[in-house]
C-alpha positions in Angstrom: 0.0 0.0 0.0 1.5 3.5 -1.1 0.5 6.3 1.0 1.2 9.7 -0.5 2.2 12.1 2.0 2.7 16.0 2.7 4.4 15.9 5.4 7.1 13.1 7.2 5.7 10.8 9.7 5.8 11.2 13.1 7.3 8.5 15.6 3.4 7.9 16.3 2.0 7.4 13.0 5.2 4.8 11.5 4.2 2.7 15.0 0.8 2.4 14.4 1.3 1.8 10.3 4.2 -0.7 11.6 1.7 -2.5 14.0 -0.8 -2.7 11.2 1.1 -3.8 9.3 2.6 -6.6 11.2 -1.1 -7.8 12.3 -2.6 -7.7 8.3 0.6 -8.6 6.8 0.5 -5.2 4.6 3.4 -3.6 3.5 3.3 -0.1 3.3 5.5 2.1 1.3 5.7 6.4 1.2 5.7 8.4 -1.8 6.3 12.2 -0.5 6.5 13.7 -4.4 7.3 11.7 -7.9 7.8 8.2 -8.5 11.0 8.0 -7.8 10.7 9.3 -3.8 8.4 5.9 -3.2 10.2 4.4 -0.5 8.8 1.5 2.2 8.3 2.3 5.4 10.5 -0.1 7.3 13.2 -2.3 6.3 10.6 -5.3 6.9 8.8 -3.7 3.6 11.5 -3.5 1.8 10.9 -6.8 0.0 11.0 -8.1 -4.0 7.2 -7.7 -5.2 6.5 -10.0 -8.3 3.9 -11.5 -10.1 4.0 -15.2 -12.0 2.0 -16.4 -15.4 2.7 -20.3 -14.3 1.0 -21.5 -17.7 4.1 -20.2 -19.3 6.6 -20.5 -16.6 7.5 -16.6 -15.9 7.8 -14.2 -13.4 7.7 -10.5 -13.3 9.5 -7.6 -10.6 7.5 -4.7 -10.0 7.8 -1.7 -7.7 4.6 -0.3 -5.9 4.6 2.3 -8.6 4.7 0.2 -11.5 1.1 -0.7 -13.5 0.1 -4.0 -12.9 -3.5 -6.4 -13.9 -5.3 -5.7 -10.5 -6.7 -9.2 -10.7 -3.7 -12.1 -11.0 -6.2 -14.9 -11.5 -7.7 -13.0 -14.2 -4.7 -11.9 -16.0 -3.6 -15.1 -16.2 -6.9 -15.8 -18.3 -6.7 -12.8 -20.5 -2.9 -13.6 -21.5 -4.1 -17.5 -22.7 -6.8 -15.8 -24.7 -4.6 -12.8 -26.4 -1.8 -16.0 -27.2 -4.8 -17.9 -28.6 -6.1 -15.0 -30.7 -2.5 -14.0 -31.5 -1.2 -17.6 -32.6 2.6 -16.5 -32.2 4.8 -18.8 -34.0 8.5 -19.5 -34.1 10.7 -17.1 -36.1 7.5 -14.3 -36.7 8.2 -11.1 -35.7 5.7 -9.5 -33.8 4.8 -5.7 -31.9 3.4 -5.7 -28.4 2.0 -1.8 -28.5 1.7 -0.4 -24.9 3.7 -3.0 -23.5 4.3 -2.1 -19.8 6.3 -4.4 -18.2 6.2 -6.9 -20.6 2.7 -9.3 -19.1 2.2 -10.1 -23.2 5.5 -9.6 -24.4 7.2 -12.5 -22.7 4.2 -14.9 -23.5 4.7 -13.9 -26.9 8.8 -14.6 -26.7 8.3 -17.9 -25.3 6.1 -19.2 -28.6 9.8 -18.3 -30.1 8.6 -15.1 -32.0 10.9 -12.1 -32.0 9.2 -9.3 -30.2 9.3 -6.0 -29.9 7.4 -4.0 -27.2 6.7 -0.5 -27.6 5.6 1.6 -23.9 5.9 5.6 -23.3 6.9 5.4 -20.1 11.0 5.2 -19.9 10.5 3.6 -16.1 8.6 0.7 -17.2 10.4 0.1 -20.1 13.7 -0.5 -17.3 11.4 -2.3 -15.5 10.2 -4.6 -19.1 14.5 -5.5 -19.7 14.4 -6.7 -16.2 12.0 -9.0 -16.4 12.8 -10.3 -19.9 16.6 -10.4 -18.5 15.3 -12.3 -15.3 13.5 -14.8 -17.5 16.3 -15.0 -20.3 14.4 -14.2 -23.2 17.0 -11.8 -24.3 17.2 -13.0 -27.6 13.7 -12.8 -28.4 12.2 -9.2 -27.0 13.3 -6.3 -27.2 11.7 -2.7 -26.1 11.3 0.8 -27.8 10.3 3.8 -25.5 7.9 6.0 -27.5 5.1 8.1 -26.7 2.5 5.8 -28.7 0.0 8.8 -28.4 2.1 11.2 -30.7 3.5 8.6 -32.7 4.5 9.3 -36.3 4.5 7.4 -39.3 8.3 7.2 -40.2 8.6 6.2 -36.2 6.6 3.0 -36.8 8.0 2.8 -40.1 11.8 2.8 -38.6 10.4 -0.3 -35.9 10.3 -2.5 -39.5 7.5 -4.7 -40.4 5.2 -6.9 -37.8 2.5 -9.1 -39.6 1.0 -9.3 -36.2 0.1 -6.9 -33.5 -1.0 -7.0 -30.0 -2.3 -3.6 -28.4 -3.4 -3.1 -24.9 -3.7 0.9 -24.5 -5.0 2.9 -21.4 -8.6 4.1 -21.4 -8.0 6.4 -24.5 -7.6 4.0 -26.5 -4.9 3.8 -29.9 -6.7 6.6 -32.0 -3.1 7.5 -33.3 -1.6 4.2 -33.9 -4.5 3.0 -36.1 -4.8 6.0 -37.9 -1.6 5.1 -39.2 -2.3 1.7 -40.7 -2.1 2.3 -44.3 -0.6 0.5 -47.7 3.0 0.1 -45.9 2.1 -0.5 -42.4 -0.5 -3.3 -42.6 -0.9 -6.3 -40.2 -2.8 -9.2 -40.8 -3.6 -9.8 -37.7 -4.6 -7.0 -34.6 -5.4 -8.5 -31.3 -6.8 -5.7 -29.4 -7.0 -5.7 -25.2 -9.1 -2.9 -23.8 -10.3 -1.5 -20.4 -12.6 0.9 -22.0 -15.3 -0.3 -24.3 -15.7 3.3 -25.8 -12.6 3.5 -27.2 -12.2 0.2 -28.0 -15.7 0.9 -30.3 -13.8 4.0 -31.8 -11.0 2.4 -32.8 -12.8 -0.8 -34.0 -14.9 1.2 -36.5 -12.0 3.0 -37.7 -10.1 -0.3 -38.4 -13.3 -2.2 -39.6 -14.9 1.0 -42.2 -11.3 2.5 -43.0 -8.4 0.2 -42.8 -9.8 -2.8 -43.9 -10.1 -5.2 -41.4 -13.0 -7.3 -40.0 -13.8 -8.1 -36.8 -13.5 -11.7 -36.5 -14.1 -12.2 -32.5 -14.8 -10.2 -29.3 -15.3 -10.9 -25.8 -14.6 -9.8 -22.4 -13.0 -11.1 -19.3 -13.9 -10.1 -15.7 -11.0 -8.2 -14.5 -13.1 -6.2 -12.0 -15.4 -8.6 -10.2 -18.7 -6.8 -8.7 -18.0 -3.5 -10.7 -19.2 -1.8 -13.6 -16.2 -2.2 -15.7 -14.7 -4.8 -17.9 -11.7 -5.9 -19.7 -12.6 -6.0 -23.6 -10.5 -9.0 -26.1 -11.0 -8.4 -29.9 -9.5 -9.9 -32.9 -9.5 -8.0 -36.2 -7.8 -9.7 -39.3 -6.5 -7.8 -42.4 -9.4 -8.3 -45.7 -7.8 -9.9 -48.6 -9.4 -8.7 -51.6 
């Protein structure tokens, strides 16, 4: 648990979080201005967070501060149905857009595809190469940092040429990167992981009524159990004329 704070603990309040913390077994960490002042709150916090997909035999490090699936048990369903959706065969070279620390990236690498991941955020992209380096997939990822909501044409055009693509964006969506499909950047296959239905629908109609795809399946996983909100899967694949 991060607590953002104004002003430093007293002796008081760090031995009542410490004796919470020791009765719930919550660590608690302090974050007094950016990222990078996150600190735990004791020594006894100060231990190696990570997450596992066990289907495929991985394990990811993450700080407090890095974005994570809230739901383990339910990430580990939504990566076996983006790999299904995705087929990812040996020696294909495929883009993982949004990438974070890497929870499709290294799926992908272990089907022996090369991968590239592409994430805006220069701190989880340090965090991405440790976890591929910590799982030895060195030879099959590797990770751009790019703002993937200004990208540019001759910047997707320098990453080379993906037949496949796997995007997971934030709630607004990928209006920019699918805008950019055109003759020379074309995919055959787009598997598309949202947590926003509305832009998900945006960018779907601009893929099926402008770039020529069609939406070949949908569905959604329950990533926020007893909420309103969902976690959208879609697969669109490239119209041959």
């Amino acid at each position: 648990l991060v607590l953002r704070i104004l002003e430093k603990l007293d002796a008081n309040d760090e031995s009542l979080l410490n004796a919470f913390s020791s009765q719930y077994s919550v660590q608690f960490w302090t974050q007094s201005k950016g990222p990078d002042t996150v600190k735990p709150l004791s020594e006894k916090d100060n231990v190696k967070l990570s997450y596992a997909l066990t289907e495929f035999g991985l394990q990811f490090s993450f700080m407090p501060y890095d974005f994570t699936q809230i739901n383990p048990f339910m990430n580990q369903v939504l990566v076996r149905r983006a790999m299904d959706l995705l087929k990812p065969l040996k020696g294909e070279y495929i883009f993982d857009f949004f990438c974070g620390l890497g929870n499709f990236t290294l799926p992908i690498a272990k089907s022996g595809a090369k991968v590239t991941g592409i994430e805006g955020s220069l701190s989880l992209i340090e965090r991405a190469k440790q976890c591929r380096d910590e799982n030895h997939l060195n030879n099959f990822v590797e990770y751009q940092c790019i703002n993937l909501f200004e990208i540019t044409k001759d910047a997707l055009l320098k990453l080379g040429h993906a037949d496949k693509w796997l995007i997971d964006p934030p709630r607004d969506g990928a209006f920019q990167l699918v805008q950019l499909i055109d003759e020379e950047i074309n995919p055959s296959v787009i598997v598309y992981v949202s947590c926003n239905p509305a832009t998900l629908a945006r960018d779907a109609q601009i893929l099926v009524t402008e770039k020529g795809y069609k939406l070949d399946k949908a569905g959604i996983v329950n990533m926020f159990p007893h909420t309103s909100h969902v976690e959208s899967i879609a697969l669109f694949v490239k119209i041959i004329p």
